[in-house]
DRENLO-935137 format. One line per field, with one value per residue (C-alpha): residue in one letter; residue number from 1; z, y, x. Coordinates in Angstrom, 1 decimal, m for minus. Last residue first. Example, Ala and Ser with C-alpha at 12.3 -4.5 7.8 and 13.67 -1.06 7.14 Angstrom:
// residues 2
aa c(S, A)
i c(2, 1)
up c(7.1, 7.8)
north c(m1.1, m4.5)
east c(13.7, 12.3)
//
This chain:
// residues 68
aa c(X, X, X, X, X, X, X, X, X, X, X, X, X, X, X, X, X, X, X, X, X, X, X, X, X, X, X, X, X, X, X, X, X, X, X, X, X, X, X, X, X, X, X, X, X, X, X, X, X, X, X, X, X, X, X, X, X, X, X, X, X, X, X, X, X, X, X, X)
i c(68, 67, 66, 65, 64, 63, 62, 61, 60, 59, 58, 57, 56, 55, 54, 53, 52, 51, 50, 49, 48, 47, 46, 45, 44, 43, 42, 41, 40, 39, 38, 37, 36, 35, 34, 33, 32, 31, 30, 29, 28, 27, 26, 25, 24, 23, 22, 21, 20, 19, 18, 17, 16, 15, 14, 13, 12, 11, 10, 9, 8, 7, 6, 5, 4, 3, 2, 1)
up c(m9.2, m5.7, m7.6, m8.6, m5.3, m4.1, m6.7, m5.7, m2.3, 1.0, 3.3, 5.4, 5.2, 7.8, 6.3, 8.9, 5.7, 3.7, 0.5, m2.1, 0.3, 3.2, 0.7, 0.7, 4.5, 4.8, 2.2, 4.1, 7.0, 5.6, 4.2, 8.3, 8.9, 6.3, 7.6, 10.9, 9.6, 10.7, 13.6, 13.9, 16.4, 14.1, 11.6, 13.8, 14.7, 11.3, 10.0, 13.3, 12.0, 8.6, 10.4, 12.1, 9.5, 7.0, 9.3, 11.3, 11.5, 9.3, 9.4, 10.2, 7.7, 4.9, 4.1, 1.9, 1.6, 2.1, m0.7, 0.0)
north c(27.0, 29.3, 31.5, 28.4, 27.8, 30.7, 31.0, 27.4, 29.1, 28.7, 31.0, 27.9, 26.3, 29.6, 31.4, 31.3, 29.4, 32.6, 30.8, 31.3, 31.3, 29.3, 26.9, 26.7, 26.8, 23.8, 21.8, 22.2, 21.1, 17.9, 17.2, 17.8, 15.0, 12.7, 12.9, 12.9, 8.8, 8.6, 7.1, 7.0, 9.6, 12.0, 11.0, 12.6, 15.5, 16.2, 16.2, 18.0, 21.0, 20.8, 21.2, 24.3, 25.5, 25.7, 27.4, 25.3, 26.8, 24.3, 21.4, 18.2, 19.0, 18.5, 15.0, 12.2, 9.1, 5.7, 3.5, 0.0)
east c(15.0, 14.3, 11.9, 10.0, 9.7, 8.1, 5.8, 4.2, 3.6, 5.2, 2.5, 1.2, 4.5, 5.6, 8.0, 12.0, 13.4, 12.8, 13.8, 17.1, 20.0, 17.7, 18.1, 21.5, 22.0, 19.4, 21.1, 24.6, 22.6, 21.3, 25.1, 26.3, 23.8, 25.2, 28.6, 27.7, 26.5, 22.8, 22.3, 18.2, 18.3, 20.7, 17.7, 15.1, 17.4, 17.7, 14.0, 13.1, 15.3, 14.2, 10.4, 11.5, 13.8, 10.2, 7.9, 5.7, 2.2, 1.0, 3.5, 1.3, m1.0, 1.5, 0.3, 2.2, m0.1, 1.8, 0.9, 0.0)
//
């Protein structure tokens, strides 16, 4: 079966927040620091190009496309 993708869960979450719980979710798991400090580097790029502190509520379609 499929597993269904839902963005509920974030509302009110702005993007860093949820990035942040990504990491520390897969630092729990034992992730290599390797891989961890390459999820970081991601975030620090993005947040380049994005306003990483925007709630997902206002992350539009436009935004993204900007980011490309």
């Amino acid at each position: 079966m499929k597993q269904k993708i839902t963005t509920n869960l974030h509302l009110g979450k702005t993007f860093e927040d949820v990035y942040t719980s990504f990491i520390v979710s897969k630092t729990s798991l034992g992730i290599s620091a390797s891989t961890i400090n390459n999820y970081k580097y991601h975030l620090r790029t993005i947040g380049r190009y994005l306003d990483i502190t925007m709630p997902f509520d206002d992350l539009s379609k436009s935004d993204l496309e900007k980011m490309l």
